[in-house]
C-alpha positions in Angstrom: -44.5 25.6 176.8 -48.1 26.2 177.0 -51.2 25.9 174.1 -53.2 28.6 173.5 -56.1 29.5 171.4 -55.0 32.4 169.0 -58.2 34.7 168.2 -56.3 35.9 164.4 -55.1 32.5 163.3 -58.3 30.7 164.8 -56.3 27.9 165.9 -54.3 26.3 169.1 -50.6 27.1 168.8 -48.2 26.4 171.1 -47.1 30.1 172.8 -43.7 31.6 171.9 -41.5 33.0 174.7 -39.1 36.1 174.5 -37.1 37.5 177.1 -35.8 41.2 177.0 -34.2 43.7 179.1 -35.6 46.9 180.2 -34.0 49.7 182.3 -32.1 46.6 184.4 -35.9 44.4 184.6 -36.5 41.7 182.7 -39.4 41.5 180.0 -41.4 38.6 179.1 -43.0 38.3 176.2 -45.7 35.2 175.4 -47.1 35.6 171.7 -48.6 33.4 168.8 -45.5 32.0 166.6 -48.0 32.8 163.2 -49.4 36.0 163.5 -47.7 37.9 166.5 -50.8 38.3 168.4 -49.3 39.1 171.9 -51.5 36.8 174.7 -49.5 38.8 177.4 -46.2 41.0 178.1 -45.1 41.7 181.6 -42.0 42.6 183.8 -40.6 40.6 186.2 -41.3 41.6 189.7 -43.4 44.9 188.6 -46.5 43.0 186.5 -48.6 42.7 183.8 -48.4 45.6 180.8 -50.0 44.3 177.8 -52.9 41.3 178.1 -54.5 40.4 174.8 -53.3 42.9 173.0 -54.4 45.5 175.4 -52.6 47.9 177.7 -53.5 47.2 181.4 -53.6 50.3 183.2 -51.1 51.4 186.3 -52.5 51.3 189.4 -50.6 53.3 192.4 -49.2 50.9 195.0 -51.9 50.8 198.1 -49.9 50.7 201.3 -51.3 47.3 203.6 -53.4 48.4 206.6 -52.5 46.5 209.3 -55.1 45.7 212.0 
């Protein structure tokens, strides 16, 4: 487990990790054990959906150009 620096609670707590199922992808989930603030929330394999609190928006998949 990591420490992080909660912005609500003003303090360094060590992050709480939840793991969750969504249409067959898993969700992880690393908040502050106090308050609930959410540091981030993302699928495995597909990314990042929530940092700080805040959704991150979806970008469309950019195809590689190869030389």
């Amino acid at each position: 487990m990591a420490k992080r620096f909660c912005p609500i609670c003003r303090k360094e707590v060590e992050e709480k990790v939840t793991r969750e199922t969504d249409n067959g992808k898993e969700v992880v989930t690393k908040s502050c054990p106090e308050c609930g603030f959410v540091f981030i929330k993302y699928k495995v394999g597909v990314g990042v959906l929530t940092f700080m609190n805040e959704p991150v928006p979806e970008y469309p998949k950019r195809k590689m150009k190869l030389f």
